[in-house]
C-alpha positions in Angstrom: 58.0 63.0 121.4 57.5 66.5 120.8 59.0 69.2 122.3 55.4 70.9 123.0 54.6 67.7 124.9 57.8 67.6 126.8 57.4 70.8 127.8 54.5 70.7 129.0 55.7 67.9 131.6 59.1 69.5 132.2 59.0 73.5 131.3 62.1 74.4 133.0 63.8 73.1 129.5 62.4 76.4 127.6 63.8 79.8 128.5 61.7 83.1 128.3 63.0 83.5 124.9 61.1 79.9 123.6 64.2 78.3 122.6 64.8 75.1 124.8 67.5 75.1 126.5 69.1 72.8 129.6 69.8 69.1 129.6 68.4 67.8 125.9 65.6 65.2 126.0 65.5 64.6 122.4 65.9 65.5 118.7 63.6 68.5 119.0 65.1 69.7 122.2 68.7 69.0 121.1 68.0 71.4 117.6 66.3 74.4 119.8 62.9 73.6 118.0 59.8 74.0 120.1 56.6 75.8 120.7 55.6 78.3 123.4 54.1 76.3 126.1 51.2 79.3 126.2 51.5 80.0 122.2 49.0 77.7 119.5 51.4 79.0 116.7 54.6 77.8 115.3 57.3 80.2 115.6 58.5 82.1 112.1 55.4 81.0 110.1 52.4 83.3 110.7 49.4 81.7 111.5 50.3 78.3 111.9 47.3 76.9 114.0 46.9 73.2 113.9 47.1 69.8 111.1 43.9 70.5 109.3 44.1 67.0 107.4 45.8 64.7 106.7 45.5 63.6 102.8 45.3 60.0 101.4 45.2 59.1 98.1 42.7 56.0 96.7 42.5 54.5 93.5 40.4 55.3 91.0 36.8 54.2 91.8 37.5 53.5 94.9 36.6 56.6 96.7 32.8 55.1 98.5 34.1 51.9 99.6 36.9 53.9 101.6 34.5 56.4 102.7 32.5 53.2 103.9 35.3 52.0 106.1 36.3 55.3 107.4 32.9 55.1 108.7 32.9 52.1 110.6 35.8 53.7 112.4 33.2 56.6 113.5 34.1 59.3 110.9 31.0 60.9 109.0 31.4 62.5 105.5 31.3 66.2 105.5 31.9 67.3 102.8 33.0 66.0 98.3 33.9 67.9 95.4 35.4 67.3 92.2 38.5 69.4 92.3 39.6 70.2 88.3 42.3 72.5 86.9 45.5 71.5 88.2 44.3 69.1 90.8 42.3 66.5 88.5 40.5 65.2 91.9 37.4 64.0 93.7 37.3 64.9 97.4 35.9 63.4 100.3 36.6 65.2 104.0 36.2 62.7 106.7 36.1 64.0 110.5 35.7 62.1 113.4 34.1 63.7 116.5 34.1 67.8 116.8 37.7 68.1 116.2 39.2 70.5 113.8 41.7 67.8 112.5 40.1 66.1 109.2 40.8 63.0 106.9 40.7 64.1 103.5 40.6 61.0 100.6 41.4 61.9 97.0 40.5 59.8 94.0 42.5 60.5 91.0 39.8 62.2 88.3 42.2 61.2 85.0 46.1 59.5 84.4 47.4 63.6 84.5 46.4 63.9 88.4 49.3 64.2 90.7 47.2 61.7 92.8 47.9 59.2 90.3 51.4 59.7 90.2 51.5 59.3 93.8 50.0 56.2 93.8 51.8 54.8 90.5 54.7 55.9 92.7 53.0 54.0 96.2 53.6 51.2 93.5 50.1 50.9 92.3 48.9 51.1 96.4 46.7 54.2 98.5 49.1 55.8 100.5 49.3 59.8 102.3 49.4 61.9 99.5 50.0 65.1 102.1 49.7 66.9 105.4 48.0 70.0 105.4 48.4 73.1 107.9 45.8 75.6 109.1 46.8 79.2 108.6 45.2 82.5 109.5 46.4 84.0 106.0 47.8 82.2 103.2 49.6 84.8 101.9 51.4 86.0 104.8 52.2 82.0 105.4 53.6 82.1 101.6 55.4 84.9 101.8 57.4 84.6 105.1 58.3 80.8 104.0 59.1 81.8 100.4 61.8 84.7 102.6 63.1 81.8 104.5 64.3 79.7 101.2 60.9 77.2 101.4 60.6 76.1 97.5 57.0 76.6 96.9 55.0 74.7 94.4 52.5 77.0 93.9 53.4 80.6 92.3 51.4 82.2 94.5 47.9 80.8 96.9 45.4 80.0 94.6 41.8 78.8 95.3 41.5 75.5 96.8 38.6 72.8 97.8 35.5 74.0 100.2 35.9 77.4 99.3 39.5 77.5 100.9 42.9 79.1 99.7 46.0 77.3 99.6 49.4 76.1 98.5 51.8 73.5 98.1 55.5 73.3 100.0 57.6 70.7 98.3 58.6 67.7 99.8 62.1 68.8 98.9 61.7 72.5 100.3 65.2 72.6 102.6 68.1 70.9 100.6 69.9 71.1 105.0 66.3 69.3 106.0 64.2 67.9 103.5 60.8 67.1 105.0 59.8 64.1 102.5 56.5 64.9 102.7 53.9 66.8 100.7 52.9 70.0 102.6 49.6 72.2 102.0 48.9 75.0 103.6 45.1 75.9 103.8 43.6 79.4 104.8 39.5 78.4 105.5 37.1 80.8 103.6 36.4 82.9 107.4 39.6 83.4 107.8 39.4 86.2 105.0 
């Protein structure tokens, strides 16, 4: 359970200061790690807002017939691109309802995409390829988690799908607390 979530049942647990304190009610809680209770943004990382996707990697050619069964679970196509350079990708963004949160599905374009490798990895099976992060400003977002020891993939945020800017964080990023999982963080074009 999140510390956010617990909170917002039990606030006594977080001080004026936002770090929890009082009895620990789990992992979060024990470690000091929360969110304001009246703050939308993560603490230390500027403009953290919300998960803008979550990204899943399909084989190749198989891009419609999952788009297809994301629909029959009520989500409605809004929006594909071929993603070249570095990327080597076909896009489709999913979203389901009028919420910000969005299913992205990548189809590798060649053998050289890193969505190949992921699923050559996945042993030959789709799998989430990242999570992505909404920022108010990608650089300010890169620069205070390339301060904090964060190992970046990207050299610096570079143009990204749907007119967006992003980067990559490396599953690896924190040798004391490696995340395991594929980060992106993604500044939308009216954020600029």
């Amino acid at each position: 359970m999140s510390c956010l979530a617990i909170l917002s049942r039990r606030t006594r647990y977080c001080s004026n200061s936002n770090r929890c304190a009082g009895p620990p009610r789990s992992p979060a809680l024990q470690k000091g790690i929360c969110m304001s209770a009246s703050s939308n943004q993560v603490e230390n990382i500027p403009g953290i807002q919300f998960v803008d996707h979550v990204a899943i990697a399909v084989k190749q050619g198989d891009l419609d017939n999952q788009v297809k069964a994301y629909t029959m679970l009520g989500f409605r196509e809004i929006h594909r691109e071929e993603v070249h350079g570095t990327d080597q990708v076909r896009e489709a963004l999913l979203q389901i309802g009028d919420g910000p949160n969005l299913i992205q599905l990548l189809e590798p374009l060649s053998p050289e995409s890193p969505v190949q490798k992921i699923i050559e990895k996945n042993g030959g099976r789709p799998g989430v390829a990242h999570v992505a992060f909404r920022v108010e400003n990608a650089q300010r977002a890169f620069d205070a988690m390339q301060n904090s020891g964060f190992k970046i993939i990207d050299a610096a945020p570079r143009a990204g799908s749907r007119g967006t800017t992003v980067f990559f964080v490396h599953p690896k990023s924190r040798a004391d607390v490696p995340f395991g999982t594929l980060f992106e963080i993604v500044e939308e074009p009216e954020s600029k």
